[in-house]
C-alpha positions as CSV (number, residue, x, y, z in Angstrom):
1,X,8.0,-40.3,-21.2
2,X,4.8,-38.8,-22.5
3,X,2.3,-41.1,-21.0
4,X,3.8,-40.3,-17.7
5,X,3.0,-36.6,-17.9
6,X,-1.0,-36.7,-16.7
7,X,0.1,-39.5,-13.7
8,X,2.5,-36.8,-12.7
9,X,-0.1,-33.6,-13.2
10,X,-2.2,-36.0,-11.4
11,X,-0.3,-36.8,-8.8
12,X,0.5,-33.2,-8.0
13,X,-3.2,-32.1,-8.1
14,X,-4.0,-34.4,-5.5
15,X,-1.3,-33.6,-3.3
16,X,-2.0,-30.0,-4.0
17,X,-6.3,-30.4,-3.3
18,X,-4.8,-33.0,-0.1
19,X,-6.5,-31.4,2.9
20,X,-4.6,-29.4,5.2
21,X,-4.2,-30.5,8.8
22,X,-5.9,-28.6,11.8
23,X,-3.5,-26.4,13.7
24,X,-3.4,-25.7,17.3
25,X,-1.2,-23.4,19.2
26,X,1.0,-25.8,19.9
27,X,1.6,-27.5,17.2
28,X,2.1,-24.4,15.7
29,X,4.8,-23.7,18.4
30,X,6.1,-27.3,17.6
31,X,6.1,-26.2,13.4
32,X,8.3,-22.9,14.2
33,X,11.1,-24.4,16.7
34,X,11.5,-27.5,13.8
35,X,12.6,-24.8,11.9
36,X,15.9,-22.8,11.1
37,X,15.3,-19.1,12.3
38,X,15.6,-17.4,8.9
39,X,16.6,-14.1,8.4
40,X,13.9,-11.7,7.2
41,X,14.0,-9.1,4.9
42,X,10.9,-6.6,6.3
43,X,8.6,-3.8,4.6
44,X,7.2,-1.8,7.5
45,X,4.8,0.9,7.6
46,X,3.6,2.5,10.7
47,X,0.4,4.5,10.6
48,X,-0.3,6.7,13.4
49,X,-3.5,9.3,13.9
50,X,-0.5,11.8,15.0
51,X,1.5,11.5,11.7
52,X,0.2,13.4,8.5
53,X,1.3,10.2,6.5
54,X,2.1,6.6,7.0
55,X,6.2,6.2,8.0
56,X,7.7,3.5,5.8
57,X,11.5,1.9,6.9
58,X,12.7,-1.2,5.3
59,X,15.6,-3.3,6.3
60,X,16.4,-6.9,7.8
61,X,15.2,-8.8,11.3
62,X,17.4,-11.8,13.0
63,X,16.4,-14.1,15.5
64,X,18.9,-16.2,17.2
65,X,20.1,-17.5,21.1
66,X,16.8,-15.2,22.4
67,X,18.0,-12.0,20.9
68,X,16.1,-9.9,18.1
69,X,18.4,-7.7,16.0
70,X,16.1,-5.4,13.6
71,X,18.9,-4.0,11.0
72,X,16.9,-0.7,9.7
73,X,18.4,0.4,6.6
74,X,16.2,3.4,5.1
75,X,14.6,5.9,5.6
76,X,18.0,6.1,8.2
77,X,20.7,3.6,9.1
78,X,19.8,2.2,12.9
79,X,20.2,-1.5,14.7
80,X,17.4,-2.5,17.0
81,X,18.7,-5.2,19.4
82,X,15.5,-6.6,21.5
83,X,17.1,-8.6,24.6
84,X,14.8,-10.3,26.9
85,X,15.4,-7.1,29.5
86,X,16.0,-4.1,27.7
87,X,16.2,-2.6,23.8
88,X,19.4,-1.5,22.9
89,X,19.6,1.7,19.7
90,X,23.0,1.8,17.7
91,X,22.9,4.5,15.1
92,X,26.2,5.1,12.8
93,X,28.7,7.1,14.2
94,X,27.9,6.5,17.7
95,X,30.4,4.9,19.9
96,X,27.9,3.8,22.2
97,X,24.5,2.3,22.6
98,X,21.3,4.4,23.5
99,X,19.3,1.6,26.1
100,X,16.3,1.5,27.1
101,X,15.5,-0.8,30.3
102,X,11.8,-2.2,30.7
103,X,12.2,-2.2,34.1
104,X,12.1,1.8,33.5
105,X,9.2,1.8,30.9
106,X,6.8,-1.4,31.2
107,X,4.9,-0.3,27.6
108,X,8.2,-0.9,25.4
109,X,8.8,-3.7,27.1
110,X,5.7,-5.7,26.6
111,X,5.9,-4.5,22.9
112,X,9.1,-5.3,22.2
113,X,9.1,-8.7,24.2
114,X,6.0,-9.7,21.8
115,X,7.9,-8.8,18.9
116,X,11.2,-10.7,20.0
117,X,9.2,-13.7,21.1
118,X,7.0,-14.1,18.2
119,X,10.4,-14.3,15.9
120,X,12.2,-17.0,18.2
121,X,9.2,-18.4,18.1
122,X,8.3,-18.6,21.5
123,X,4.5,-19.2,21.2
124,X,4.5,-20.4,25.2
125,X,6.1,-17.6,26.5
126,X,4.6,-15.4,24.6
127,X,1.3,-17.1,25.8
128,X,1.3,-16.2,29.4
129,X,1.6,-12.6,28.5
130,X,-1.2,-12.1,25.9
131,X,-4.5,-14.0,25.4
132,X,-4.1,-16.2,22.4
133,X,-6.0,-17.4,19.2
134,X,-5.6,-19.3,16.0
135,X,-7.3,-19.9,13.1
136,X,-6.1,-21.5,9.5
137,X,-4.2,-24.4,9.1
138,X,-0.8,-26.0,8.6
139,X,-0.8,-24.3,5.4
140,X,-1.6,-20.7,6.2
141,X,-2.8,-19.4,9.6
142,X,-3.2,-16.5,11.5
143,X,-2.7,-15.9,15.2
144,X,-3.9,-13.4,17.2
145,X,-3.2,-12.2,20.3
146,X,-4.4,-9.6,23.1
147,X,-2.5,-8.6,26.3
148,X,-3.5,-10.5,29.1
149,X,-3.0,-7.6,32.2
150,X,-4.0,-4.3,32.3
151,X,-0.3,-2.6,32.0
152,X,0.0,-4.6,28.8
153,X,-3.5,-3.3,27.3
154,X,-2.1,0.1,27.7
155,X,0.8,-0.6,25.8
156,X,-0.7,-2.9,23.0
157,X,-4.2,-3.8,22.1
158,X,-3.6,-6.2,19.7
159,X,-0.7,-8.6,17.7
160,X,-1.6,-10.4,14.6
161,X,0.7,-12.8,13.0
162,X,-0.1,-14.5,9.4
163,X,2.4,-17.7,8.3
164,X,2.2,-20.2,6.0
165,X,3.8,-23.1,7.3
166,X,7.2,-22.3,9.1
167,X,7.6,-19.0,7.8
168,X,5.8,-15.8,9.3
169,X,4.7,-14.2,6.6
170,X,3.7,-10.7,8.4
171,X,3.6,-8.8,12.0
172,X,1.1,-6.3,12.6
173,X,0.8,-4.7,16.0
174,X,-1.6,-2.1,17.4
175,X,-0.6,-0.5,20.4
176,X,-2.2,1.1,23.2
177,X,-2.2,4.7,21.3
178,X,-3.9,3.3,18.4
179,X,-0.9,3.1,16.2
180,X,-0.6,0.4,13.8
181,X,1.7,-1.1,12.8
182,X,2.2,-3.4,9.7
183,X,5.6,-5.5,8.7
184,X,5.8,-7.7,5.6
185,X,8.3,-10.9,5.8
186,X,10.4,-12.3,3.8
187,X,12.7,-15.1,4.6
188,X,16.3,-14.5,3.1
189,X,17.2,-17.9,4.1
């Protein structure tokens, strides 16, 4: 048993030094739709040149059948629900939902869109709205991404997504006002 322990050290070394494989946009897009949408556990801090101090919430994200539900559970108690048409707000002890069509306001929807289609992992579609990038490999990449019309510019000038492998890893979105925007993930499952 002994003499087996440096061909197994060795053995994982190599794999470990094994070069990564290049990574293109879609393979990437391939790598996230192999995988099970996991729920996230985010860290979110949004810094804005109007606020005194960063704002901090914390809570869960879900992706599933084209729907993003963002579960927000401090600083306050709120449910985000990013459908491919409108944003929905459901606050605790409110009957109903506060909506928000995009039809109405073109900037939330091009934010939120991103946002939904980044976690369902919907690399094309998310494509043909915002100019797209990637650098890093199968093992840990980033993708950038800038709006691709003139109506999305002034909502968001910039989305930046870092993975490593399947998993995102974290979100950060700049939008046309200069705030930024910057969400650590964790997968839950």
């Amino acid at each position: 048993m002994t003499r087996a322990w440096p061909a197994v050290v060795l053995c994982a070394w190599l794999l470990a030094a094994a070069p990564a494989r290049a990574l293109d946009i879609d393979a990437l897009q391939r790598q996230l739709h192999g995988a099970t949408q996991p729920v996230y556990r985010f860290d979110e801090v949004r810094e804005s040149p109007w606020q005194p101090a960063p704002v901090r919430s914390q809570g869960t994200l879900r992706a599933r059948d084209g729907v993003l539900e963002k579960v927000v559970e401090s600083p306050r108690q709120e449910t985000w629900r990013l459908l491919p048409d409108r944003l929905q707000l459901l606050r605790p002890g409110r009957p109903e939902a506060s909506e928000v069509r995009f039809s109405a306001v073109p900037a939330v929807g091009v934010l939120a869109n991103a946002l939904r289609l980044v976690l369902i992992g919907d690399l094309a579609q998310l494509g043909q709205a915002f100019e797209l990038a990637l650098t890093g490999d199968e093992r840990q990449w980033v993708l950038h991404g800038a709006p691709r019309n003139p109506d999305g510019r002034r909502a968001v000038r910039s989305i930046e997504l870092q993975g490593s492998g399947t998993l995102l890893k974290a979100l950060v979105f700049v939008d046309g006002q200069g705030e930024r925007t910057f969400m650590r993930l964790e997968p839950l499952r």
